[in-house]
C-alpha positions, 0 to 999 in steps of 0.5 A: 609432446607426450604421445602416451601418459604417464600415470596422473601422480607422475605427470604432476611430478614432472610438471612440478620438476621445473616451474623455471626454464633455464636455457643455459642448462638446455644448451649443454644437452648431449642427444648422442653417446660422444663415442670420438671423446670415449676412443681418444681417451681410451687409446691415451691410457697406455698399458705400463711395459715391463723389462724381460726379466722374471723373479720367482718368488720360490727363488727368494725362499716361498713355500707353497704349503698355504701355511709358511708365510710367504711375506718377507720372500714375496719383499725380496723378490720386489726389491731385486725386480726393482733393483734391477730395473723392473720385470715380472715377480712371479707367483707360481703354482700353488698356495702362498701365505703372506702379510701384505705387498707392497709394490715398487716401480716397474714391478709386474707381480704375475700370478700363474695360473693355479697360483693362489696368494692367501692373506693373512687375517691377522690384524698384528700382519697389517703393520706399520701402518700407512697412509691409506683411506676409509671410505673417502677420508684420510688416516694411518692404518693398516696396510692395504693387502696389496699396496703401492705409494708414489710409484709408476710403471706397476702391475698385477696380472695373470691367471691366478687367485687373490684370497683375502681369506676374510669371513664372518669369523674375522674382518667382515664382524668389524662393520657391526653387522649381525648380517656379517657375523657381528654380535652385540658386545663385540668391537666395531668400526661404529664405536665411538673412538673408531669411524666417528673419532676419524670423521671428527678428526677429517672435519677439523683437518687434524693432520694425517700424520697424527690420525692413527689407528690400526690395533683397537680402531676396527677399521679393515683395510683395502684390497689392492690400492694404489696410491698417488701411482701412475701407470697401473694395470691389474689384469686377469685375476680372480679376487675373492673374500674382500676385508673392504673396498677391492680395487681402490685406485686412490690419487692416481692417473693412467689406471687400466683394471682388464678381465678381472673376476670378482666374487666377494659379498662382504660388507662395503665389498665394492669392486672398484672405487676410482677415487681422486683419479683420472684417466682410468679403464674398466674393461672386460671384467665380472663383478659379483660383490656385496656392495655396488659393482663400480663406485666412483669416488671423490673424497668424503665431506669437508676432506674432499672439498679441501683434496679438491681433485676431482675424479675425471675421464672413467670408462667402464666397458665391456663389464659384467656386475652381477650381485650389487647394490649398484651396478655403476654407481657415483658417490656417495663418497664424491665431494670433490666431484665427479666428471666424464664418466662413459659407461658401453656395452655392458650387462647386468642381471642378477635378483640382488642387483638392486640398481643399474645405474646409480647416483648418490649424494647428500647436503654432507656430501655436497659434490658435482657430478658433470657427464655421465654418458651411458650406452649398450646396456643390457639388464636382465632384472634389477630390484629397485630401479634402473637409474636411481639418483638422490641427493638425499641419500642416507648413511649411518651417520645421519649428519645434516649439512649445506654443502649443496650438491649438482647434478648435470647431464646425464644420457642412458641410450640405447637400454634394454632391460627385461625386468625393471625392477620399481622404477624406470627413473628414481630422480630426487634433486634439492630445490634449490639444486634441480637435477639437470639434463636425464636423457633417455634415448633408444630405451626399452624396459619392461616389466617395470612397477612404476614409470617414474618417481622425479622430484626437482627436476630440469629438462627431462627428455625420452626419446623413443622409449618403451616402459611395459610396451607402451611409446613414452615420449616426453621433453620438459624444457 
């Protein structure tokens, strides 16, 4: 029952959202936050151990002058800890140049406080290449900054500072931005031979092995990424000026992300992006980037319906997304799916945030998205909408597809927010695939222009809740 309208062109929409009953859809709604499902998984995320034994890397010839490149001392700290049998690689005080890292099994590299590992900026430091990932698809290309394949039992922790040093004079020109330093005539990620030369190779499946880039591509690497790793934690560092993607989990299980502070506004700076992983936990961090705070990923197009794993068993707790196009975002990278997610206890507030809660996907894309339970969220102000899903997003590419996407059960309780921005709820689903199951229970928001924008829509339900000081309760079956 409606106890107070809606405005009459949102009352239409709503009404046209779903001409059909589907009760099989109306059975899966979940009315409550499934807390005994968040804790269980929680405590099976156990944190990686590591033997007694520290390998400074000052020891292994490390100068910390912010000039001598630190590359090859900060590597024979790594294999001696790993030789070993593992413990703490240590970073002390002070300021340390180096190419990029690469971590070994049961290798803390521990960052004390006042430390501060600087990166290079240039490109020829990123090599040999390795197999990596740009924006949901597979290549060979420059080294991650701070990078792990197949390995277990591996960390980043401590008090220190990861500076990736990148700017409008170097990295950050590469997305061909003029927001971002880019002047027409420089070279570009949107250059023919660049980002569409990868994404036509990912369509016709050309082997990895065989799409390589690096030197004259202008595809900027990752941040910290473990690949195909089990067992991670990255705890207690300051991440700032982002070439790409910060914290970019890919293929991996068991990964625990705890009292991480990001500041870093660069283009495609997303904070972290959980792509193919499972059993990860985001808790107790800050946020300040310039893309979406959290995005969680699955594979881009016709290469993540082949990788075919999905990203499952997220929590993100306890955070603060400050600057961002999202706060908890899903997609738009998310083809081979997207399940479970609980998001608790969160705050976020900023004039540039532009979303709280955000899901994105398109016909190109295609995907699932199935559980995504959030709850305790506190937002100062949002600019567009306080849950924003699409499944007509639109990239640079422009590409047109029919990989039909899904969307299911979604709960938002107990939300306050103080300025809503445009929407309460942007929901825009495909005729032939509605978006099903939005609960809102236990919601306040205010300051808010519009109630709603919905458009193929099942089983849209409000349960005490408050838009502009006014009861707004309502249930489409």
């Amino acid at each position: 029952m409606l106890k107070i309208a809606f405005s009459f062109a949102a009352m239409v929409l709503l009404m046209d959202c779903s001409s059909k009953k589907s009760t099989d859809a109306a059975a899966n709604l979940q009315e409550s936050f499934p807390m005994d499902r968040m804790l269980k998984l929680e405590k099976s995320i156990a944190e990686p151990k590591f033997r007694n034994a520290t390998y400074n890397i000052v020891d292994f010839g490390a100068v910390p002058d912010g000039k001598t490149m630190a590359t090859s001392s900060i590597k024979k700290a790594i294999e001696k800890c790993a030789k070993d049998g593992g413990g703490k690689v240590v970073v002390p005080n002070g300021k340390f140049l180096t190419g990029p890292i690469h971590l070994d099994n049961n290798v803390n590299l521990h960052l004390e406080e006042g430390a501060e590992l600087l990166f290079s900026t240039n490109p020829d430091d990123y090599y040999p290449l390795v197999h990596t990932s740009f924006e949901g698809l597979q290549l060979m290309n420059y080294s991650p900054l701070i990078y792990a394949k197949g390995k277990k039992n591996i960390a980043i922790t401590g008090k220190g500072t990861l500076n990736g040093q990148a700017s409008t004079e170097n990295w950050w020109t590469w997305k061909g931005s003029a927001n971002y330093g880019f002047v027409k005539g420089m070279p570009s990620q949107l250059d023919e031979n660049n980002l569409p030369a990868l994404m036509e190779m990912a369509d016709k499946n050309v082997p990895i092995a065989q799409r390589i880039f690096g030197n004259g591509r202008y595809l900027r690497p990752n941040f910290i990424e473990p690949f195909e790793c089990e067992n991670v934690l990255i705890q207690g560092v300051k991440i700032v000026n982002a070439p790409f993607w910060i914290l970019h989990p890919m293929l991996s299980k068991n990964v625990i992300v705890d009292g991480v502070n990001i500041q870093s506004h660069g283009p495609n700076n997303d904070g972290c992006d959980p792509e193919y992983s499972q059993n990860v936990l985001i808790k107790n961090s800050v946020f300040n980037t310039g893309d979406d705070c959290i995005a969680i990923k699955a594979g881009r197009d016709e290469e993540g319906r082949r990788v075919g794993i999905m990203t499952e068993n997220v929590i993100v707790r306890d955070c603060k997304m400050i600057d961002g196009h999202g706060g908890v975002v899903i997609g738009s990278e998310m083809s081979a799916g997207v399940k479970n997610v609980f998001v608790y206890n969160n705050f976020m507030d900023s004039p540039e945030l532009d979303r709280a809660i955000r899901l994105k996907t398109n016909k190109v894309r295609g995907g699932m998205v199935d559980g995504l339970y959030v709850k305790n969220i506190t937002v100062g102000q949002v600019k567009e909408a306080v849950l924003h899903i699409t499944m007509d997003y639109k990239d640079y590419s422009q590409r047109v597809g029919n990989a039909i996407p899904q969307i299911r059960n979604i709960l938002m309780e107990n939300i306050t927010v103080k300025n809503g921005g445009k929407y309460a709820i942007f929901a825009e689903g495909l005729e032939e695939s509605k978006i099903q199951n939005i609960i809102f229970k236990n919601v306040t928001i205010d300051q808010v222009k519009s109630n709603f924008k919905v458009k193929n829509v099942e089983h849209l339900k409000l349960i005490n809740t408050i838009i502009n000081g006014v009861n707004t309760e309502y249930h489409q079956n």
